[in-house]
N, C-alpha and C positions, 0 to 999 in steps of 0.2 A: 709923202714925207721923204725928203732926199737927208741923208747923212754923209760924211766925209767919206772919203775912201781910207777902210780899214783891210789891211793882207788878209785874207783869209782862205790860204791854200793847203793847210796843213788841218791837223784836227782840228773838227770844227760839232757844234752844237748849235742848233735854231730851233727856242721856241714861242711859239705867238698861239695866244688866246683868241678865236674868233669866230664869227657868225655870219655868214654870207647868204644874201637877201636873194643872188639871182645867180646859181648855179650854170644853169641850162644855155644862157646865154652866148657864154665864148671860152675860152681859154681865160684865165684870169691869175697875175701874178701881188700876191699878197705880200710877199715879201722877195726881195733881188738883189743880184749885184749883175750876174754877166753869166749866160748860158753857157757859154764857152770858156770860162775862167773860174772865178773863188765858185760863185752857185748860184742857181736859182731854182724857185721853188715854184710850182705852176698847178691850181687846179681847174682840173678837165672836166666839161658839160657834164659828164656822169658821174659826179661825185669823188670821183676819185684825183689823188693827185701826187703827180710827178717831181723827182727831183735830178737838177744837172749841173757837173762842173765840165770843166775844161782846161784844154792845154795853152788858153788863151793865141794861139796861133792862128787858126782856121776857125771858120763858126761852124765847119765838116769835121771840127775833128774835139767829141766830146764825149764824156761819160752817160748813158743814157737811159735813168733810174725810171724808167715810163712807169706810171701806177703804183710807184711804190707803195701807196695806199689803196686799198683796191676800191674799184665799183663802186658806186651807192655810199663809200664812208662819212662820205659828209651831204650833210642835208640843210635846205634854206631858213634861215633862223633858227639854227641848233646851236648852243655855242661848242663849241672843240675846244682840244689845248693839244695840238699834234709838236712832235719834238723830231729832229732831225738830227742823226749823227755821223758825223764817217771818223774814224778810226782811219788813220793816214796809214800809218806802219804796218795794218791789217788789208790795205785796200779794199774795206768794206763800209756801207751804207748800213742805218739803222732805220727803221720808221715805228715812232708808237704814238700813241695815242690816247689820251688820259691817262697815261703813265704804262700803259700796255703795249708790249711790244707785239705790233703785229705784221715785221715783213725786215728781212735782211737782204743785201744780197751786195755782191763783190764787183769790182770793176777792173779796167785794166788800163785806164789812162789818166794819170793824173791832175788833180788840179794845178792850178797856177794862178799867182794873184795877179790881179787886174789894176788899175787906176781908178776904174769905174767908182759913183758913190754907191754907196747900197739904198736900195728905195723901198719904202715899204704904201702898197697900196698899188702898184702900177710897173712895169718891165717888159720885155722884147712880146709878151702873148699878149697884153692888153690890162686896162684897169680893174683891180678888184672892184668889184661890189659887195656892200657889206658892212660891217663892223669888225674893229681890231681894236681890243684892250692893249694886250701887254705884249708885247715883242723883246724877249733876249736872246742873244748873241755871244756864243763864247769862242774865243779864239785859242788855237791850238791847247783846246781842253773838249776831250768826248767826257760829259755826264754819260753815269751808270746810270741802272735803270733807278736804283733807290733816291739817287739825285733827284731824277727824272719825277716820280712820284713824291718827292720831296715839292719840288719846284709848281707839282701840277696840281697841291694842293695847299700851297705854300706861295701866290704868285707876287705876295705882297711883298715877301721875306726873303728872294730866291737863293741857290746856292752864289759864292762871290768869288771862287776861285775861277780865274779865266775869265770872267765876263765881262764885255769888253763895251756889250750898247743892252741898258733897261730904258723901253723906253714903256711909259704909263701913261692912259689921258687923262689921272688925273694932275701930269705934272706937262700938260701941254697950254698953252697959251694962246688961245685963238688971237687973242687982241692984238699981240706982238709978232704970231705966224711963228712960233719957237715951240719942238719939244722937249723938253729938258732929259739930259741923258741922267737916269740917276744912277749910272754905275758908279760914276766919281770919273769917270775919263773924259769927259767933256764933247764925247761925240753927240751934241745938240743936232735933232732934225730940224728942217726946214720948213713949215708946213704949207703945203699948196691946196687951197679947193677943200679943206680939213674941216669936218662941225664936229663939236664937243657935244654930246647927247648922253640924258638919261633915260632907259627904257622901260616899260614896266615889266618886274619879275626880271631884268637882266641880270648876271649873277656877277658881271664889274663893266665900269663906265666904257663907254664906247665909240671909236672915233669913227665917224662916218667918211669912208670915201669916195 
C-alpha cells in the first residue's frame, strides 16, 4: 500500500497491528518511508525488529535503532500491536509492545523528511509477509505510554491528537485498489497485490500482503 508523502522528521509515533506468516525468510519492511530520512521499520529473520531515520543526505549517514526489539519478539502467526516512538527534543527512540515498554535508547543524528511516499507491506529490505490490520501514524506527537495502552486496546477508537494516517482493512477496497485514511486527512493508500481476508480466531480483519 503506497501513501502520499507525509513530513515526518520530528516527533513521531507508529503503530500497526500484525501477524507475519514467514519470519525466517529475509529482512522484511512492514511499514516505511526512507532509511535514511522520516523512518523505517524493518523486521529481522529472528524475530526481532529494527528501527531507522536519517539525515536524508547519504544512505551512510543514519540513526541505527538495530533490534530495538529483541530476538524472538515476534513469532509467525502471532498477532503483535508493536508502537514506535522518538521524542525529537529528547533524541531518543521508544519500543513497546502491547502497550509495554520494552527497549529505549538515544541517537545522535537526526531525522529529516524525505519526499518519499510512506509504504506499508514492502521498503529498501524487501516485502512483508504476513498480515496487517491497523496502521497509525502520528506526526510531531510521541503518545505516552497510557496513550499507547489506550490505543492497543482501543484499535478501533484510537487516540486523534496528531494522527495524521488510520489506515483499517476494513475500510479498504479491493475493487477500487483504495485504503481509506480514516483519520479525516485524506491520506488514502494505494493498494498493490492487497487481499482483504477473514481468518479464523483472528482478533481483527487482515490485509494479506
Amino acid at each position: 500500500i503506497s501513501v502520499p508523502t507525509i513530513k515526518l522528521d520530528r516527533d513521531l509515533t507508529i503503530m500497526f497491528l500484525f501477524a507475519p506468516t514467514n519470519i525466517a525468510k529475509s529482512r522484511q519492511n512492514p511499514v516505511h518511508k526512507k532509511y535514511w530520512a522520516d523512518f523505517a521499520i524493518t523486521l529481522e529473520p529472528n524475530g526481532a525488529m529494527s528501527a531507522y531515520h536519517g539525515d536524508n543526505v547519504s544512505g551512510a549517514r543514519y540513526a541505527d535503532m538495530r533490534q530495538l526489539w529483541f530476538a524472538g519478539t515476534f513469532k509467525n502467526n502471532v498477532w503483535s500491536f508493536p508502537a514506535y516512538v522518538r521524542r525529537a527534543g529528547l533524541r531518543r527512540v521508544e519500543a513497546y509492545l502491547n502497550g509495554s515498554l520494552v527497549n529505549q535508547t538515544t541517537y545522535t543524528i537526526d531525522s529529516v523528511a524525505s519526499t518519499d511516499p510512506i509504504t506499508i507491506g514492502t521498503g529498501y529490505a524487501g516485502y512483508f509477509q504476513g498480515y496487517i490490520s491497523t496502521v497509525l501514524i502520528y506526526k510531531d506527537y510521541a503518545l505516552t505510554q497510557p496513550q499507547i495502552v489506550h490505543n492497543t486496546i482501543n484499535p478501533n477508537n484510537p487516540v486523534r491528537d496528531g494522527l495524521v494516517l488510520w489506515l483499517d482493512a476494513r475500510a479498504c477496497d479491493a475493487s477500487k485498489g483504495i485504503c481509506y485514511d480514516l483519520s479525516g486527512n485524506g491520506n488514502h493508500g494505494t493498494m498493490y497485490n492487497v487481499s482483504i481476508v477473514t481468518l479464523p480466531n483472528q482478533i481483527a480483519p487482515g490485509m494479506v500482503i
